[in-house]
C-alpha positions in Angstrom: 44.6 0.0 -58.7 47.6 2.1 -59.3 51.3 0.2 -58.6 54.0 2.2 -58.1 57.8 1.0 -57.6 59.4 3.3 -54.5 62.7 3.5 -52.7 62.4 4.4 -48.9 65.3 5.7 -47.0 65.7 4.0 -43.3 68.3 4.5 -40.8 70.6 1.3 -42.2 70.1 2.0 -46.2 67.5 2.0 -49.1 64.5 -0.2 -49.4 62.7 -0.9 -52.5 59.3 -1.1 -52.1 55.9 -1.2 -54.3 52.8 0.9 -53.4 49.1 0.1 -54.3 46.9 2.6 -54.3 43.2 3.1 -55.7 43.1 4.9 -59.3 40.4 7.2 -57.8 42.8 8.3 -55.2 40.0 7.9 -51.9 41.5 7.2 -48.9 41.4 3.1 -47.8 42.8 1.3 -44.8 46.0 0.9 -44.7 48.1 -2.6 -45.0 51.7 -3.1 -44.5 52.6 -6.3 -46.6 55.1 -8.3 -45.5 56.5 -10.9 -48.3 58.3 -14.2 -47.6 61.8 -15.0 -48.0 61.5 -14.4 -51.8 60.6 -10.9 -51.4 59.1 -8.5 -54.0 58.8 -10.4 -57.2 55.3 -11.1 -59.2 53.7 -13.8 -57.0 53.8 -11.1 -54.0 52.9 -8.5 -56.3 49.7 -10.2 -57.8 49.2 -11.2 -53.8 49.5 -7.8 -53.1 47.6 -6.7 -55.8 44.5 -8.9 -55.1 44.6 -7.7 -51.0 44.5 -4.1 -52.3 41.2 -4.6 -55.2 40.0 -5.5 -52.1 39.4 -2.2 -50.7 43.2 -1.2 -49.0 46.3 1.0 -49.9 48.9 -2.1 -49.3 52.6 -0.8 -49.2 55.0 -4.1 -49.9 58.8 -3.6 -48.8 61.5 -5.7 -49.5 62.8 -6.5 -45.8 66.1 -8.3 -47.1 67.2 -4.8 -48.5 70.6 -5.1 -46.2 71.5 -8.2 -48.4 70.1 -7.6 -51.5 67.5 -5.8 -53.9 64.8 -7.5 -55.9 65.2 -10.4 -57.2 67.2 -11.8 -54.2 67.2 -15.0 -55.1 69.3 -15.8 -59.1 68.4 -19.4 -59.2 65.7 -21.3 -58.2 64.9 -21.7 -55.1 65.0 -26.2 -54.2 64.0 -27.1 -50.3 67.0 -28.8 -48.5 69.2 -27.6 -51.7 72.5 -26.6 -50.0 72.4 -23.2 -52.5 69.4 -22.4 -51.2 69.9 -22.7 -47.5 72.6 -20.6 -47.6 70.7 -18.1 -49.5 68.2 -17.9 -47.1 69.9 -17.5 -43.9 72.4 -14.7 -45.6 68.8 -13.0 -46.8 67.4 -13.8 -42.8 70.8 -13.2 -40.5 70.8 -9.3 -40.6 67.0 -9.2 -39.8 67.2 -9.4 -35.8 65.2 -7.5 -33.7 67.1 -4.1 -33.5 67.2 -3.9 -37.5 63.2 -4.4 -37.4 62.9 -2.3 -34.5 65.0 1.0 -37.1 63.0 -0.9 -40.5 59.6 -1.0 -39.5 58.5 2.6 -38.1 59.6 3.9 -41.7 57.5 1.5 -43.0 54.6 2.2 -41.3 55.0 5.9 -41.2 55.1 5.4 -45.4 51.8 3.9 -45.5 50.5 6.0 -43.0 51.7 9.6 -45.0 49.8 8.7 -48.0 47.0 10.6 -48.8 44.9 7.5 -50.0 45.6 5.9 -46.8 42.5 6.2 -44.6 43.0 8.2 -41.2 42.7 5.4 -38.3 44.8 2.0 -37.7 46.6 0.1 -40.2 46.9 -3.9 -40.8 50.2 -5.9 -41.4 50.3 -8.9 -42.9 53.7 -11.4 -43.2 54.1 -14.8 -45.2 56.5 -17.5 -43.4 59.7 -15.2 -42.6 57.4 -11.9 -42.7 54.4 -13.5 -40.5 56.8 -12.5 -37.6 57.9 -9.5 -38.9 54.3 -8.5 -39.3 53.9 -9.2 -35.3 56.8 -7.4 -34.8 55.1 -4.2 -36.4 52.0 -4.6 -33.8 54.3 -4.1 -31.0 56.5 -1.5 -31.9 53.1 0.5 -32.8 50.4 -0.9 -31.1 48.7 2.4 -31.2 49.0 2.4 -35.1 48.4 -1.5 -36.0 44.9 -2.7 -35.2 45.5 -6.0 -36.8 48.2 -8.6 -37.6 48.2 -11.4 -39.9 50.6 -14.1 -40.6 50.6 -16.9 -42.9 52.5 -20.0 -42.6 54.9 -18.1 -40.6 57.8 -19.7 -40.0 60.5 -19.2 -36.3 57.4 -17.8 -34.3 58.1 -19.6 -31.3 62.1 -20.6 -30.6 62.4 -22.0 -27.4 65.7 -20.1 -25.5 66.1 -17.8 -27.6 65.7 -14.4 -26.2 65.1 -12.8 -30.1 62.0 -15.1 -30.7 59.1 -13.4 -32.1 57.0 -14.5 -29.5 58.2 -12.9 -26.8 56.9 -9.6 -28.3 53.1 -10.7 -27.5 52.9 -8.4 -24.6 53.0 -5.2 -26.3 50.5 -6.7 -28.6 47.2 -4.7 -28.9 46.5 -5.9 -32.3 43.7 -8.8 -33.3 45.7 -11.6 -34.6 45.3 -14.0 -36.7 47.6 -17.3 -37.6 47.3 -19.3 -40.2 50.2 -22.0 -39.6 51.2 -24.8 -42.4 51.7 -28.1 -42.1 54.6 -30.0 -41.8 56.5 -26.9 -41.4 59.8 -27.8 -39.8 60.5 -24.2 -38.8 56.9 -24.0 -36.8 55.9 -27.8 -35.8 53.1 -28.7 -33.7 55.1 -28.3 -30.4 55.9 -24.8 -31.1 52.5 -23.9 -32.4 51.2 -25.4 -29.3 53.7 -23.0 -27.2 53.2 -20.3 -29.5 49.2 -20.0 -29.4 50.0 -20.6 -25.3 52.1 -17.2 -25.5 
């Protein structure tokens, strides 16, 4: 497989983004890859890498782009560390539903545009924070994204608030598949529960 490093231009900035493509250069189905909150760095990339040997051209963007290029994080990341907290929700704030709504159609017309992307739909696939960005990408194009994947995804379901992921399901045409974590405090079994009602 062939990795290459790319900027894309959206509507709010520049994304970086890495692009795996087969060294024979046939077409394969297409997979947006959503990372988690750590974003491009070499544990997504071999993650990446190992989805596309696979048999897919996998395009990876860093979604945190309005806050910060790759690496995003300077310091190691500690759960419950105060540093790290903060780090996350000024990586997460900007991401609401409008940005994904400008963000994601340039993704997806990327993948799309390259020639060894197969003609046809697409997959996206999200880890914790990108599990419901991936879900968000199956309903902005549910002509486009046959299938949605998230792992461990984190927020899917928030009860009152009107920017939860969830309440894109309608617009859904996508199979879906959810692989949640356990003890999770951002997804616990209540809102798994509602979530897999939705």
């Amino acid at each position: 497989m062939n990795e290459k490093d790319l900027q894309l231009t959206v509507p709010d900035g520049t994304v970086d983004a890495v692009l795996f493509t087969p060294e024979d250069g046939r077409p394969l189905p297409g997979v947006l890859f959503i990372p988690d909150i750590g974003s491009i760095r070499d544990t997504m990339r071999q993650m990446a890498l190992r989805l596309a040997d696979k048999g897919y051209t996998v395009l990876m963007p860093n979604p945190f782009y309005r806050t910060s290029r790759p690496p995003v994080f300077s310091f190691p990341r500690k759960p419950g560390d105060p540093a790290t907290m903060k780090r996350i929700q000024e990586l997460a704030a900007p991401l609401t539903p409008e940005a994904l709504e400008r963000d994601l159609p340039v993704y997806l017309e990327t993948l799309i545009s390259q020639p060894t992307t197969a003609k046809g739909k697409v997959g996206a696939v999200g880890f914790c924070i990108g599990g419901g960005i991936a879900l968000r990408a199956a309903a902005i194009r549910p002509d486009l994204v046959g299938a949605a994947a998230s792992f461990h995804g984190g927020g899917l379901y928030k009860s009152n608030d009107p920017q939860s992921p969830h309440l894109v399901l309608p617009r859904v045409k996508a199979r879906l598949y959810f692989g949640h974590a356990t003890e999770d405090k951002s997804m616990d079994t209540d809102a798994i529960a509602h979530f897999e009602r939705a």
